[in-house]
VEXLUM-236533 format. One record per residue: residue number from 1; y, x, z of N, C-alpha, C in turn. Coordinates in Angstrom, 1 decimal, m for minus. Example, Ala and Ser with C-alpha at 12.3 -4.5 7.8 and 13.67 -1.06 7.14 Angstrom:
VEXLUM-236533
(1, (m5.7, 13.2, 7.8), (m4.5, 12.3, 7.8), (m3.3, 13.2, 7.8))
(2, (m2.2, 12.8, 7.1), (m1.1, 13.7, 7.1), (0.0, 12.9, 7.9))
end
This chain:
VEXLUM-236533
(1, (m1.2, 0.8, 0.0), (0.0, 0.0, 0.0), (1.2, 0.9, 0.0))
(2, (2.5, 0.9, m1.0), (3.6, 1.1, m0.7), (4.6, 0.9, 0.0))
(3, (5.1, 1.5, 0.8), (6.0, 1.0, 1.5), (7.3, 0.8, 1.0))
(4, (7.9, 0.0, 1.3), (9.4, m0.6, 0.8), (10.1, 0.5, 1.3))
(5, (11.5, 0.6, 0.6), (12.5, 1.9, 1.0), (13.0, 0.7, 1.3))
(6, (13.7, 0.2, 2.6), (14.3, m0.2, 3.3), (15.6, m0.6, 2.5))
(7, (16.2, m1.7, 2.5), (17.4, m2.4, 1.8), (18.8, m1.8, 2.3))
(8, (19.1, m1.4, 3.7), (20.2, m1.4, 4.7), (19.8, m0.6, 6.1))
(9, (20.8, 0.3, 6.1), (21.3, 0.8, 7.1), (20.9, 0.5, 8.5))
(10, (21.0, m1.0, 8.6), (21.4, m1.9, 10.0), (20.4, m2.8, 10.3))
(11, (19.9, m3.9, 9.3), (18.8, m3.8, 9.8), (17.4, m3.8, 9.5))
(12, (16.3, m4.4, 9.9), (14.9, m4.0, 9.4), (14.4, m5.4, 8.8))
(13, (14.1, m6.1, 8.1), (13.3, m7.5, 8.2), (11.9, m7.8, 8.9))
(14, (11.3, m9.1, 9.0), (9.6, m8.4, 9.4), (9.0, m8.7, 8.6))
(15, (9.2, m8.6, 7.1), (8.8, m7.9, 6.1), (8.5, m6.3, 6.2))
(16, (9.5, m6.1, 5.5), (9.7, m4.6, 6.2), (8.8, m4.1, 7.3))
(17, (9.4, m4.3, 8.7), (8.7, m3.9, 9.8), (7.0, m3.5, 9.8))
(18, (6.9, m4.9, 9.1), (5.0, m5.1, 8.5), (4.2, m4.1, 7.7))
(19, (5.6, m4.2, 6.6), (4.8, m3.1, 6.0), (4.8, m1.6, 6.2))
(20, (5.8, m1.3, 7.0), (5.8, 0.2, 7.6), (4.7, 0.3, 8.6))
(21, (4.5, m0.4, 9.5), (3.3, m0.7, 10.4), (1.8, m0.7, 9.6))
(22, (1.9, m1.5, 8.5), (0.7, m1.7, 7.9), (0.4, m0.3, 7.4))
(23, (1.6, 0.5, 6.6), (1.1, 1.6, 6.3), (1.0, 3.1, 7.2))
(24, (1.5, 3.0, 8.0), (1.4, 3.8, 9.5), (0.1, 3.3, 10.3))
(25, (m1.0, 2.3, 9.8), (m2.3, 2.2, 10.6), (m1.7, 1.4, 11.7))
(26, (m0.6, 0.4, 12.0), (m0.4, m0.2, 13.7), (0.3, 1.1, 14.3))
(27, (0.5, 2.7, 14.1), (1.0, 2.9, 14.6), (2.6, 3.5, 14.7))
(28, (3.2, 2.7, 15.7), (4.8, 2.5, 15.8), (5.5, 3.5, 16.1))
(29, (4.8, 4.7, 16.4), (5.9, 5.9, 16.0), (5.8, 6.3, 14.6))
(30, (4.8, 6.6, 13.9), (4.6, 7.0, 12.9), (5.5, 5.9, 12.2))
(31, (5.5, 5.0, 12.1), (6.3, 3.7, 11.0), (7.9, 4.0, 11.7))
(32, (8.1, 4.1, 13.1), (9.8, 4.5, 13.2), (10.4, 5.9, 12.3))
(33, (9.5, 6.8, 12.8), (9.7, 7.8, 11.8), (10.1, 7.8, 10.3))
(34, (8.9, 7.1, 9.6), (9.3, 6.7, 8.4), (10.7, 5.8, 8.0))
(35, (11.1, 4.7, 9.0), (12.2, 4.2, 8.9), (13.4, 5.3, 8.7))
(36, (12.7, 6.2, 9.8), (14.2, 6.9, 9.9), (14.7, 7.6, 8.7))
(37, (13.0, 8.2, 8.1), (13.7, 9.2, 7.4), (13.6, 8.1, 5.9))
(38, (13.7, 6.9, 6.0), (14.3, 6.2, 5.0), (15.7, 6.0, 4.9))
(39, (16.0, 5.7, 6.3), (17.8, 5.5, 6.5), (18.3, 6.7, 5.9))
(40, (17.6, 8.1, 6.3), (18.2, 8.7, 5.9), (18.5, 9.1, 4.7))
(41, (17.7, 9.0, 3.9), (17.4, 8.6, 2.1), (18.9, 7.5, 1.9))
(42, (18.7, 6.5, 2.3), (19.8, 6.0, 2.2), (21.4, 6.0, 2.6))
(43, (21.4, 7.1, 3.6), (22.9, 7.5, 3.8), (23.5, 8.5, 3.4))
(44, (22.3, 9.0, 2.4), (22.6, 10.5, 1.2), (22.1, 11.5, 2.2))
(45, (21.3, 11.1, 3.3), (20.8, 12.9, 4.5), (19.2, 13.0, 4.3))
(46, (19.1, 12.9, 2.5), (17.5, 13.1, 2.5), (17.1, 14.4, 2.7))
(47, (17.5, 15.3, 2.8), (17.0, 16.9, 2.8), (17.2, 17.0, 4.7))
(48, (17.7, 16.2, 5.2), (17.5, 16.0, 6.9), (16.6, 15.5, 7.7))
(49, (15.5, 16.2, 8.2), (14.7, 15.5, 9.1), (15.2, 14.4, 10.5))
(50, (15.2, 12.9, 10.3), (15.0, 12.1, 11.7), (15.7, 12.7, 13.0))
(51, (16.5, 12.7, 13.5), (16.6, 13.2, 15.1), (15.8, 12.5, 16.1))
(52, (15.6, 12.6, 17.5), (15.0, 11.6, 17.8), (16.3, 10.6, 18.1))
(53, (16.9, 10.6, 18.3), (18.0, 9.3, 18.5), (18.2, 8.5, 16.9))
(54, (18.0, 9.1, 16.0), (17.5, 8.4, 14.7), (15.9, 7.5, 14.5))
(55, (14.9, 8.3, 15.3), (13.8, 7.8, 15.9), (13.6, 6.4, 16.4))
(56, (14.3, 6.8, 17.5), (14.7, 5.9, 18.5), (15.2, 4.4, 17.9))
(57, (16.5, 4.6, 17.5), (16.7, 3.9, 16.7), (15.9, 3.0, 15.9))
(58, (15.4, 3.8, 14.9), (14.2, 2.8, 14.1), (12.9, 2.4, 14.6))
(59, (12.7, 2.8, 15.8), (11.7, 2.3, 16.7), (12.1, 0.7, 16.8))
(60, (13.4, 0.7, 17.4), (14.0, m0.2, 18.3), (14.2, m1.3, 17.0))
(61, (13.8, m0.9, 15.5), (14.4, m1.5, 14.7), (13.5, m2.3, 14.3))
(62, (12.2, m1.9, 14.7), (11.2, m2.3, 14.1), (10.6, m3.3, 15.1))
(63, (11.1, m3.0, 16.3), (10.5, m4.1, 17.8), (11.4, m4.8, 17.6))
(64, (12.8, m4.9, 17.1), (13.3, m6.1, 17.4), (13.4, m7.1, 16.2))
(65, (12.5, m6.6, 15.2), (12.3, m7.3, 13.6), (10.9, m8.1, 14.1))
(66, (10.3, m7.8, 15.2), (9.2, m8.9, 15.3), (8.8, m9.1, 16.7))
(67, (10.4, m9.3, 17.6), (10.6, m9.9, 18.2), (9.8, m9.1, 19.8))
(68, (10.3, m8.1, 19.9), (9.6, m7.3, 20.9), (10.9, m6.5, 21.4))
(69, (10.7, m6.5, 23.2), (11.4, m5.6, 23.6), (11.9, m4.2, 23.0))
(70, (12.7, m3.7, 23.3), (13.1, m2.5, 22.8), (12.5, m1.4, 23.5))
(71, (12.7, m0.2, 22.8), (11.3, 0.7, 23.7), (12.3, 1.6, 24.5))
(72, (11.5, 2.4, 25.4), (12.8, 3.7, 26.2), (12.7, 4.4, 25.6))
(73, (14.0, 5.2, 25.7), (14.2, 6.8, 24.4), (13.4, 7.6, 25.3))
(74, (13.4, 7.3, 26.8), (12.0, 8.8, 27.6), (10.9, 8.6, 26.8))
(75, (11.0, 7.0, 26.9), (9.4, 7.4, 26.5), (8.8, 7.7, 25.5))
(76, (9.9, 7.4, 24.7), (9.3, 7.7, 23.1), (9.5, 9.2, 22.2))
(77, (10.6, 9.9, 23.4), (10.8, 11.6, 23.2), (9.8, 12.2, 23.4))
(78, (9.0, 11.4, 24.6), (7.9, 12.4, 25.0), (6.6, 12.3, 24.3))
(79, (6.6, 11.2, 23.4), (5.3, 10.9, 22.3), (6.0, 12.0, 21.1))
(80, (7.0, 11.8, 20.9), (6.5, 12.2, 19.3), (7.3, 13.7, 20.1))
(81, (7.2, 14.5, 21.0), (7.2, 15.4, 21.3), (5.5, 16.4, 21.9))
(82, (4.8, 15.0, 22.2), (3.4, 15.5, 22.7), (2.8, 15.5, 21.3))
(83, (3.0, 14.9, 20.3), (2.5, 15.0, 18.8), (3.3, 16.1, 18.4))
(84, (4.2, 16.1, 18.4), (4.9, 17.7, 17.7), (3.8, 18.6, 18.0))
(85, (3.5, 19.0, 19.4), (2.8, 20.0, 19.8), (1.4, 19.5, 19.9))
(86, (1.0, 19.1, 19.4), (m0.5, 18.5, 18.7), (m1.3, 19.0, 17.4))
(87, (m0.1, 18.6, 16.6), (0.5, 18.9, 15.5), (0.1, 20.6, 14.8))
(88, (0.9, 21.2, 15.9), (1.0, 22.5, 15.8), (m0.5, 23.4, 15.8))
end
């Protein structure tokens, strides 16, 4: 499945949401990630990798496209920081 390049900046549909999820396997860092570094495709910062407060962000973009609390920036620094070094 392809995922959609994201229409806007601001926000996500749950369209969208679905299909970043669906192509991330259910999981929701991996699909924020991808949001992010779609935003960033779209604000002309494709050669920039995601920050986590860009992360963060499209996490939060994606829980609140289908209707889920928003997540904590601890806790989600410390995931895709335990995968950095997983990773490695």
């Amino acid at each position: 499945m392809k995922v959609p390049t994201i229409s806007t900046l601001d926000t996500l549909t749950l369209d969208e949401a679905r299909a970043y999820l669906d192509a991330a396997k259910g999981d929701e860092l991996e699909a924020a990630v991808a949001v992010a570094t779609d935003r960033n495709k779209l604000d002309g910062s494709a050669s920039i990798s995601p920050d986590e407060a860009e992360v963060h962000h499209a996490f939060f973009l994606l829980r609140r496209a289908r209707g889920l609390e928003a997540p904590s920036f601890d806790t989600m620094r410390v995931s895709l920081r335990k995968r950095l070094v997983e990773a490695a």
